[in-house]
N, C-alpha and C positions, 0 to 999 in steps of 0.2 A: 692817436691822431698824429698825423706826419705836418714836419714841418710847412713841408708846402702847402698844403688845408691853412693851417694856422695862415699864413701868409698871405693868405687867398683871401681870407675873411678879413683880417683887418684892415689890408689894402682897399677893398670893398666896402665897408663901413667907412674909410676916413674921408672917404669921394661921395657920401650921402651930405646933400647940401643943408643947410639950416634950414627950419621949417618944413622938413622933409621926414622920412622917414622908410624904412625898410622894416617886411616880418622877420622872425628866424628863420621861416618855411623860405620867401623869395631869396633871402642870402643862402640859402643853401642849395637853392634849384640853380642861382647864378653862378657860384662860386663850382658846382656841380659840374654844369656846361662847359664852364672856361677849364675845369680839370682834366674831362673827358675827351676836348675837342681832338687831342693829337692822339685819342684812341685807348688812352686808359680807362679804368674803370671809375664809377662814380663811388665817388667819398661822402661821408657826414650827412648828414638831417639836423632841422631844426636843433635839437639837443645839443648835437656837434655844434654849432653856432654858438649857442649858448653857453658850453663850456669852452671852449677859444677867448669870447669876451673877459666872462670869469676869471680867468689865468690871465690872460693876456689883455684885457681890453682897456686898462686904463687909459693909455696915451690915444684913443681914436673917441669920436661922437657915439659910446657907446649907450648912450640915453637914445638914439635916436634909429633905437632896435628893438621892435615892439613887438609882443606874442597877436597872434589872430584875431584877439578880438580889439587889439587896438592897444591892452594896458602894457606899461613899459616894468620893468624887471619889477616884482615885491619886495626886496631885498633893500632896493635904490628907489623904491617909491618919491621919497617926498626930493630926493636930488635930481632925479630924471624931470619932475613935473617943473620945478623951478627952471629947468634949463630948457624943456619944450618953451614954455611960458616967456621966456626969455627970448628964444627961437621967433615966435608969436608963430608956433605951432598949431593947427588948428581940433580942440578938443572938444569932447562931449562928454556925455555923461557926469556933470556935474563938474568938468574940469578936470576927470580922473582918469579921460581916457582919451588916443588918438582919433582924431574923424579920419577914420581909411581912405575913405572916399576921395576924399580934398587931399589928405598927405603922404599918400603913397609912389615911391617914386623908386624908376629902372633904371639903370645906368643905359645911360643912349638914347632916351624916352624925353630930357628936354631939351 
């Protein structure tokens, strides 16, 4: 993973507003786009995303980086849910998970 991916994604993660939220898959289709526009080739997937946070993701809203079906990292369960919760994030599944629907958000989209 090149520095510029790295840079890509947290720069992108830290402009995801409270109460908001992004998948690995959408940060990596974004982060994809903006790599490829001036002709190179597309870098990373979901995974990619996920290991950038991992390594690097402290200092950015990385609780507010959720897999597909909505739940936020296993690892950082009960810190991500306090901090949606805090966010007033909107969740389902008993509180355990993101509502997509309601909190999914594009950069440019509000």
């Amino acid at each position: 993973m090149d520095d510029d991916y790295l840079e890509a994604v947290l720069d992108l993660v830290e402009t995801i507003p409270p109460g908001r939220v992004m998948t690995y898959g959408t940060i990596a289709e974004v982060v994809g786009d903006r790599l490829t526009a001036g002709g190179g080739r597309r870098r990373g997937g979901p995974r990619q995303v996920g290991q950038v946070l991992a390594r690097a993701g402290g200092g950015v809203p990385w609780w507010r980086v959720v897999n597909a079906a909505g739940s936020p990292p296993a690892s950082h369960l009960s810190r991500a849910l306090t901090a949606l919760r805090r966010e007033e994030t909107p969740l389902v599944a008993a509180g355990l998970r993101v509502d997509l629907a309601a909190a999914l958000w594009w950069p440019d989209a509000d």
